[in-house]
N, C-alpha and C positions, 0 to 999 in steps of 0.2 A: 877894740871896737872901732876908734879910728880906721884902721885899715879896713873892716867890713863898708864902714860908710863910703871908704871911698871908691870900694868897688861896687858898690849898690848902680850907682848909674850906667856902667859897662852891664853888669847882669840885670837889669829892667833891658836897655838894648837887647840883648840876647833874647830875653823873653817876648819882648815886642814882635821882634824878628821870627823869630821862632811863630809865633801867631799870626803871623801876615804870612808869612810863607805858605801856610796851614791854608789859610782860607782861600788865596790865592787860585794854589793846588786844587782845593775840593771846589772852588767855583770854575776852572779849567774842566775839571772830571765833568761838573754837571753838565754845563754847555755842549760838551765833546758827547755825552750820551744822549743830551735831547737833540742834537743835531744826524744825528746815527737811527736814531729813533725813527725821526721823521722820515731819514732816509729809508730808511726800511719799511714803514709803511706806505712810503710815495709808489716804491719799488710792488709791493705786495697787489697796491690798488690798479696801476695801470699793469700787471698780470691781469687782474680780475677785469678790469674794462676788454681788454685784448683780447681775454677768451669770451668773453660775452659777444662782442662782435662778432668772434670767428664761427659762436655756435648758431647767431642768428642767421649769419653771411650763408651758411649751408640752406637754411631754407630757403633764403632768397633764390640764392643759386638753382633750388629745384622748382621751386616755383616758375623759373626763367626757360627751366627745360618742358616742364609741362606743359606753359604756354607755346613755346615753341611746338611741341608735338599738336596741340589747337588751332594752330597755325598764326597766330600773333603777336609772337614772338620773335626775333631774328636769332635765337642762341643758335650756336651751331650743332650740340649735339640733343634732341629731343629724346624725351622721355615721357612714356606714356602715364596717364594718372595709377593706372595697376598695378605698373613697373615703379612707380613712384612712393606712392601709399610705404610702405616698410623704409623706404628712405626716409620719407617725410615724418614717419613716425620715430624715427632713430634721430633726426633732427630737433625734434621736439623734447624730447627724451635727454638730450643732449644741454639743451636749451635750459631748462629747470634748475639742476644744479647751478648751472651757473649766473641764471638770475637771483637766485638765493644769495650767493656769494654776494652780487653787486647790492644787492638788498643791505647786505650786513657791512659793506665798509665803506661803496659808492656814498659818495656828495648828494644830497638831495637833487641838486642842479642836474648831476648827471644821470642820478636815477629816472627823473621826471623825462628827461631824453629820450632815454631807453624805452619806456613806456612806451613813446611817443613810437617811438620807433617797431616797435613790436606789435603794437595793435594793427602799422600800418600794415607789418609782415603777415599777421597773422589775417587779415582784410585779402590779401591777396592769396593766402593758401586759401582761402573759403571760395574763392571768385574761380581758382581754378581744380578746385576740386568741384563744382557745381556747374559749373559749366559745360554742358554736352553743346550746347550753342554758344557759345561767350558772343561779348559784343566788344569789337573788334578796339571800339571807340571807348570803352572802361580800361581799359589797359594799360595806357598811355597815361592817363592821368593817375593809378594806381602807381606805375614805374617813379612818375616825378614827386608823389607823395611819401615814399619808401626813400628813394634818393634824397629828399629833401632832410627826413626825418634821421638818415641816418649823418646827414652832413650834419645837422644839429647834436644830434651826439657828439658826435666827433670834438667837435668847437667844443662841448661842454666840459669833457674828458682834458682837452688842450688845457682850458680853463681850470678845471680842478689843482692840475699839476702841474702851473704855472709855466705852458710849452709855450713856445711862436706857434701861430697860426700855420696849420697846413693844407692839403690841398683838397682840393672841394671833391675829389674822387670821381669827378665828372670824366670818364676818357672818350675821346670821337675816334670813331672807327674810319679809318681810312679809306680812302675814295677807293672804290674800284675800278676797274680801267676797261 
């Protein structure tokens, strides 16, 4: 029995050992998963912001040609509202799904953005599709409202996913000569 007692304090060591290694390990595993985790849904969500943009971006874009065909617009290539109409409606179409998406994993923050952003778009599909006359002078401040709305996004989305700050999306067209 002496010799058991006097290995008793080697085998508690063991055992200690053995149980700190243990937890050690399974608090490594946990960490290692919730940091994977979040990776993966950081990953997931700016997918979902990115096609939300891109799906919105095509309205804008035709909206910019319709205008153009109006004549106050500068885009280079017009498009008339008839010609437009099935684009603009594949636009929207387009649109849906993937507001749902941001609905279900977007930030409040950045949802509330988005909104922001899309009533302005949708404000300017309405102005150029009603418009057999537009007024030349609603435009311009439609353009800076949409611009604005979508630079707020942007920032929000930055924000969500802990980015640097980037560019205001603003580009100057070059002088012509």
């Amino acid at each position: 029995m002496s010799a058991f007692i006097q290995q008793l304090p080697a085998l508690v060591g063991v055992i200690i050992g053995a149980i700190g290694s243990y937890v050690a390990i399974t608090r490594g595993d946990q960490a290692r998963f919730r940091r994977e985790h979040s990776a993966r849904w950081e990953e997931r969500r700016l997918a979902i912001y990115a096609e939300y943009a891109r799906a919105l971006k095509q309205s804008v874009t035709l909206t910019y040609r319709i205008a153009a065909h109006l004549g106050i617009d500068p885009h280079p290539h017009p498009l008339s509202p008839e010609e437009a109409a099935p684009h603009l409606a594949a636009a929207t179409d387009a649109r849906d799904p993937a507001g749902e998406a941001l609905l279900m994993l977007g930030s409040t923050g950045v949802v509330d953005k988005a909104r922001a952003w899309v009533v302005a778009v949708m404000d300017m599909e309405r102005f150029v599709r009603a418009a057999a006359a537009p007024a030349p002078e609603t435009w311009p401040a439609m353009l800076a409202r949409q611009r604005a709305a979508r630079e707020a996004y942007y920032a929000a989305v930055r924000r969500d996913l802990d980015l640097p700050p980037g560019h205001s999306g603003e580009w100057s067209s070059p002088a012509s000569s």
